[in-house]
C-alpha positions as CSV (number, residue, x, y, z in Angstrom):
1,X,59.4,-1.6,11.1
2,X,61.0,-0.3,8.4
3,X,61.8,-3.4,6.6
4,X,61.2,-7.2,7.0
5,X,64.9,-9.3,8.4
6,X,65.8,-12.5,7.5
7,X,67.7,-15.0,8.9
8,X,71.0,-15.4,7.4
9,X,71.3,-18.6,5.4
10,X,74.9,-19.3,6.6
11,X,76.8,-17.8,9.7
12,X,79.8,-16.2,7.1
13,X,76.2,-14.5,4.5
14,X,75.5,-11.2,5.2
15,X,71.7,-10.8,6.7
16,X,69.1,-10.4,3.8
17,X,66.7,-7.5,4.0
18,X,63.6,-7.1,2.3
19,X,61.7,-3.4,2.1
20,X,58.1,-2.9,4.0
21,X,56.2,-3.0,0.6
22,X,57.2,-6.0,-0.9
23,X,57.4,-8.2,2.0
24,X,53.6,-7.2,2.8
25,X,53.0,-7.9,-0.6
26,X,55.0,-11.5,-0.3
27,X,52.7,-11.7,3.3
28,X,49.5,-11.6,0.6
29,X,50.3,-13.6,-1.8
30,X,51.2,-16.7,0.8
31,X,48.4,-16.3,2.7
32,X,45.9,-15.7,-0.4
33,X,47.5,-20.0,-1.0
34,X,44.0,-22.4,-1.1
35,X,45.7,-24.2,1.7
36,X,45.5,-21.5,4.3
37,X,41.8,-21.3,3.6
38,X,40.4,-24.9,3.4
39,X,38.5,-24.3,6.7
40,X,37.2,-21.0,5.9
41,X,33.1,-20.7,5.7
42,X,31.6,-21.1,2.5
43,X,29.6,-18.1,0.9
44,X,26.3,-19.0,2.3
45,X,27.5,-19.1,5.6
46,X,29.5,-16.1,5.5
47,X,25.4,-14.4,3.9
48,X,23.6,-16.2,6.9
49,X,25.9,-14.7,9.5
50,X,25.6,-11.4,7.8
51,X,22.1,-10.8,8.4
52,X,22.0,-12.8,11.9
53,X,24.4,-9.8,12.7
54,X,22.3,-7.3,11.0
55,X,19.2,-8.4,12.6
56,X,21.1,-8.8,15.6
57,X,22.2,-5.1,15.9
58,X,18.7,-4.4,14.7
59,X,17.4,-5.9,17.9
60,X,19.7,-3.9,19.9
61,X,19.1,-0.5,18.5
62,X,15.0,-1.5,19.0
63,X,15.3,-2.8,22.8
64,X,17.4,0.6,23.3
65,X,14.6,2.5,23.1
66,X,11.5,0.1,24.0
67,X,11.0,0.5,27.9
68,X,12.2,-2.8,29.5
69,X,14.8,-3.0,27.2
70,X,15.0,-6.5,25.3
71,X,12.3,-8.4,27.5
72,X,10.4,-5.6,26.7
73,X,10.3,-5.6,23.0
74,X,10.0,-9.1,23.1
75,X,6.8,-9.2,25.1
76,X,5.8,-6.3,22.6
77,X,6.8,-8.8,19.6
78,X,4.8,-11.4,21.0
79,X,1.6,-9.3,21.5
80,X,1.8,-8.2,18.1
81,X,2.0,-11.9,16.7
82,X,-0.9,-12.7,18.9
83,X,-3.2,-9.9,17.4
84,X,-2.5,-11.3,14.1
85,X,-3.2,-14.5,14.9
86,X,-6.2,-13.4,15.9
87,X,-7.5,-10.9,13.7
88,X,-6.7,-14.2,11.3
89,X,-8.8,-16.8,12.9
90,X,-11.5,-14.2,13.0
91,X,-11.4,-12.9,9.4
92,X,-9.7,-15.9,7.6
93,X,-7.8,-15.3,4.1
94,X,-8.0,-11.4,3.7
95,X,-10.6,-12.1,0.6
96,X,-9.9,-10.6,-3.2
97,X,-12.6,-8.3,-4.4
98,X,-13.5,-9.5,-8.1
99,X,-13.3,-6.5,-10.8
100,X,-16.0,-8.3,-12.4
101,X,-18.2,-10.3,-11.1
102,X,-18.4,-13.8,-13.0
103,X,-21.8,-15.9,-13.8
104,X,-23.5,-18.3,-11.7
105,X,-23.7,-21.0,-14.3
106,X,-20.2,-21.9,-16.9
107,X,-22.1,-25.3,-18.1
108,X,-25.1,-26.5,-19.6
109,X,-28.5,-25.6,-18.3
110,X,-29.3,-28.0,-15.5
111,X,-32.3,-28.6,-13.0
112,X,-32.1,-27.6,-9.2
113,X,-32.6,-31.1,-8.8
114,X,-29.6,-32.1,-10.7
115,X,-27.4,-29.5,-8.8
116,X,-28.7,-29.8,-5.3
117,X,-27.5,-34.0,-6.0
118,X,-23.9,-32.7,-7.0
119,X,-23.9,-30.1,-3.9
120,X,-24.9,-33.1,-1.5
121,X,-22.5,-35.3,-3.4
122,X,-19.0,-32.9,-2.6
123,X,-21.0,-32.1,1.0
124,X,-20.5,-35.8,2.1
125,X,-17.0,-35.7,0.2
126,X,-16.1,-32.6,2.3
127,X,-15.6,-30.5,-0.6
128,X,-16.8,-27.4,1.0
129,X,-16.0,-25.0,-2.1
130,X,-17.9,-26.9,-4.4
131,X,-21.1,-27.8,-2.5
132,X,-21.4,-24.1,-1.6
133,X,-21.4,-23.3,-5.3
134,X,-23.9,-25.8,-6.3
135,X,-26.2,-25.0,-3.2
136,X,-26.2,-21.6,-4.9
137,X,-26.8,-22.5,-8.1
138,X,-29.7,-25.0,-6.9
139,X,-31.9,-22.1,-5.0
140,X,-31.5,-19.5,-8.5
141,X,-32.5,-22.7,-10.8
142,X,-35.4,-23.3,-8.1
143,X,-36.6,-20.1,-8.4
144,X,-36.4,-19.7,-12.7
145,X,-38.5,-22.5,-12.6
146,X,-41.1,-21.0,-10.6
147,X,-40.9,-18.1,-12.8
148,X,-40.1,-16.3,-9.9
149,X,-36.9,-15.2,-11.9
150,X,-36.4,-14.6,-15.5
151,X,-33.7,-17.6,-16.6
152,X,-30.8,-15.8,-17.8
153,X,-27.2,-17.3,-18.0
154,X,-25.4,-14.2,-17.2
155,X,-26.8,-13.3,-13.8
156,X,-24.5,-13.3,-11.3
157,X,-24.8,-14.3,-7.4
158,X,-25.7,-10.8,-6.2
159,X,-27.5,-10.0,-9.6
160,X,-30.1,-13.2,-8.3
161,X,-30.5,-12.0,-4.9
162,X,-31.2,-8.7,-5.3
163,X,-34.4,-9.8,-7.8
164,X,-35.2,-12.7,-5.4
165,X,-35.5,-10.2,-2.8
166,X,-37.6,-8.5,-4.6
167,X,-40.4,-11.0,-4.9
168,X,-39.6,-12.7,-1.6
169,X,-38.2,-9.3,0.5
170,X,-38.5,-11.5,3.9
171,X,-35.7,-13.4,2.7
172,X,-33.5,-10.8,1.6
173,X,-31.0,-10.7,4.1
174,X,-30.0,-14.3,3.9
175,X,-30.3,-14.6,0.1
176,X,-27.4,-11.1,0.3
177,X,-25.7,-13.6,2.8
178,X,-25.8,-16.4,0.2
179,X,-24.6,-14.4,-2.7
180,X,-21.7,-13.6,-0.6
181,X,-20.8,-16.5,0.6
182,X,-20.8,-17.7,-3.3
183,X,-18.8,-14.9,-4.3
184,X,-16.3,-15.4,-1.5
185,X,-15.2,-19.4,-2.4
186,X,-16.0,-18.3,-6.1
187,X,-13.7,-15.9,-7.0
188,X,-12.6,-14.3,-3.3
189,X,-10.1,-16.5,-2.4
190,X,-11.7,-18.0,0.7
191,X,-12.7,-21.8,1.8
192,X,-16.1,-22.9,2.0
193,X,-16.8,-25.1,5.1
194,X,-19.6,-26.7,6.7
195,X,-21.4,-23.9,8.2
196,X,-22.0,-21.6,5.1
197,X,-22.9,-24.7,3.2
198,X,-25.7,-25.9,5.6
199,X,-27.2,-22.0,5.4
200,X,-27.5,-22.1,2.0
201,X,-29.0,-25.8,2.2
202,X,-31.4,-24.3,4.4
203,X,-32.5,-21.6,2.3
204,X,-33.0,-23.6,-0.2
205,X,-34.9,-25.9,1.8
206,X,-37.1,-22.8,2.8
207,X,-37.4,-20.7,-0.5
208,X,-39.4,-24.0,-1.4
209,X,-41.9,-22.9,0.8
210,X,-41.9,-19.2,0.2
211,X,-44.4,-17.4,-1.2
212,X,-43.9,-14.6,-3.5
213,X,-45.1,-11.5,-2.2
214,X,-47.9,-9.2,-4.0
215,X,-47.0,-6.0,-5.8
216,X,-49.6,-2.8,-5.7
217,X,-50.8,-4.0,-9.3
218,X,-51.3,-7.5,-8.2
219,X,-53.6,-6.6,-5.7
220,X,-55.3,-4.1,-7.5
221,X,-56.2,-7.1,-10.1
222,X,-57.0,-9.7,-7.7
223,X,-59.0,-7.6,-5.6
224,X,-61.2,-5.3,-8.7
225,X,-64.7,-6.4,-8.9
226,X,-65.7,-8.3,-12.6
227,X,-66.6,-6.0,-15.3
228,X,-70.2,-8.1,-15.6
229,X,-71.2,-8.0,-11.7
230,X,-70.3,-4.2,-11.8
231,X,-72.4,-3.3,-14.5
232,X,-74.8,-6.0,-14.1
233,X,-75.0,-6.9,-17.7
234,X,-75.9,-9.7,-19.3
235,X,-74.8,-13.3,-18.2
236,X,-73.1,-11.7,-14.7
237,X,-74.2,-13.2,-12.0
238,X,-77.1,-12.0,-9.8
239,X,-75.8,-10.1,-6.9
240,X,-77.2,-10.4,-3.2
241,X,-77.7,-8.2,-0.9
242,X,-76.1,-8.7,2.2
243,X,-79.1,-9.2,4.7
């Protein structure tokens, strides 16, 4: 239309015509009036059914081309949430790899006795992370005082295990398995629970009983004959024949 016509105020008034600009500009300006827009959606609305529409077309383009069509990505969707779940259950937290591995002990020196009564005290408490931590720190204290291992307060989980193992190699695999387990409710990111505490309790329980295991030059001294019965010198002992 080339221009907007209004009614005539009075039957002897000429009509009153208004040009196409203007009156769409007159249009705007009325309608743009707060009381034309007092049921309008609010700003957060107007954002949620943005991306419900993008997600939406999102859906469509992806069923396009999954064979099925939309119950076919959706069984597809489902799968993939299932493997996840899964591979979650299986592996837990995906664990943080320390840069640096931190020391066993932060406080003052302690006995294994003292820390094996704090690890069964947060075991009955449930407190998985810390009884883990002070089962550990129980079976390295155990063995510095059976001079097993040199006490030094910077040795770390897998530092201990790796010289335990070397004076009691049948235990090496679980005392590797222990300084994991430390490492991972240490400073991995992961939750101790009842299983990994009662391995270490166990180990513990049988390091107790472990007996270090000879090196070439232990034998070799325990086994050498006396200087005295080898030379028979004076004040060795008489030697006897075998009969």
């Amino acid at each position: 239309m080339p221009a907007a016509v209004l009614l005539p105020r009075g039957t002897d008034d000429p009509p009153v015509t208004i040009p196409r600009n203007p009156a769409k500009e007159a249009a705007k300006r009325e309608l743009s009036k707060r009381m034309y827009h007092q049921d309008d959606p609010g700003l957060l609305q107007r954002a949620l059914h943005r991306v419900l529409a993008w997600i939406q077309d999102l859906f469509d383009a992806a069923s396009g081309v999954t064979p099925g069509g939309g119950p076919g990505l959706f069984v597809i969707l489902l799968a993939a949430a299932a493997l996840v779940a899964a591979l979650w259950w299986r592996l837990g937290t995906p664990r943080r790899t320390p840069q640096d591995a931190a020391p066993l002990f932060h406080d003052r020196p302690r006995t294994a006795a003292e820390h094996r009564t704090a690890a069964e005290a947060h075991a009955v408490k449930g407190h998985w992370n810390q009884a883990v931590q002070e089962r550990m720190r129980a079976i390295v204290r155990a063995l510095e005082e059976r001079a097993l291992l040199d006490p030094r307060p910077g040795r770390t989980a897998d530092e201990a295990a790796a010289e335990a193992a070397a004076v009691l190699p049948s235990h090496e695999a679980r005392l590797r398995t222990a300084a994991r387990d430390f490492d991972d409710v240490a400073y991995g990111g992961r939750s101790g629970d009842e299983p990994a505490y009662l391995r270490l309790a166990a180990l513990d329980e049988d390091l107790a009983r472990a007996r270090p295991a000879l090196t070439a030059a232990d034998t070799a001294t325990s086994t050498a004959p006396r200087t005295g019965a080898r030379t028979g010198g004076p004040g060795s002992p008489a030697r006897r024949t075998p009969e």
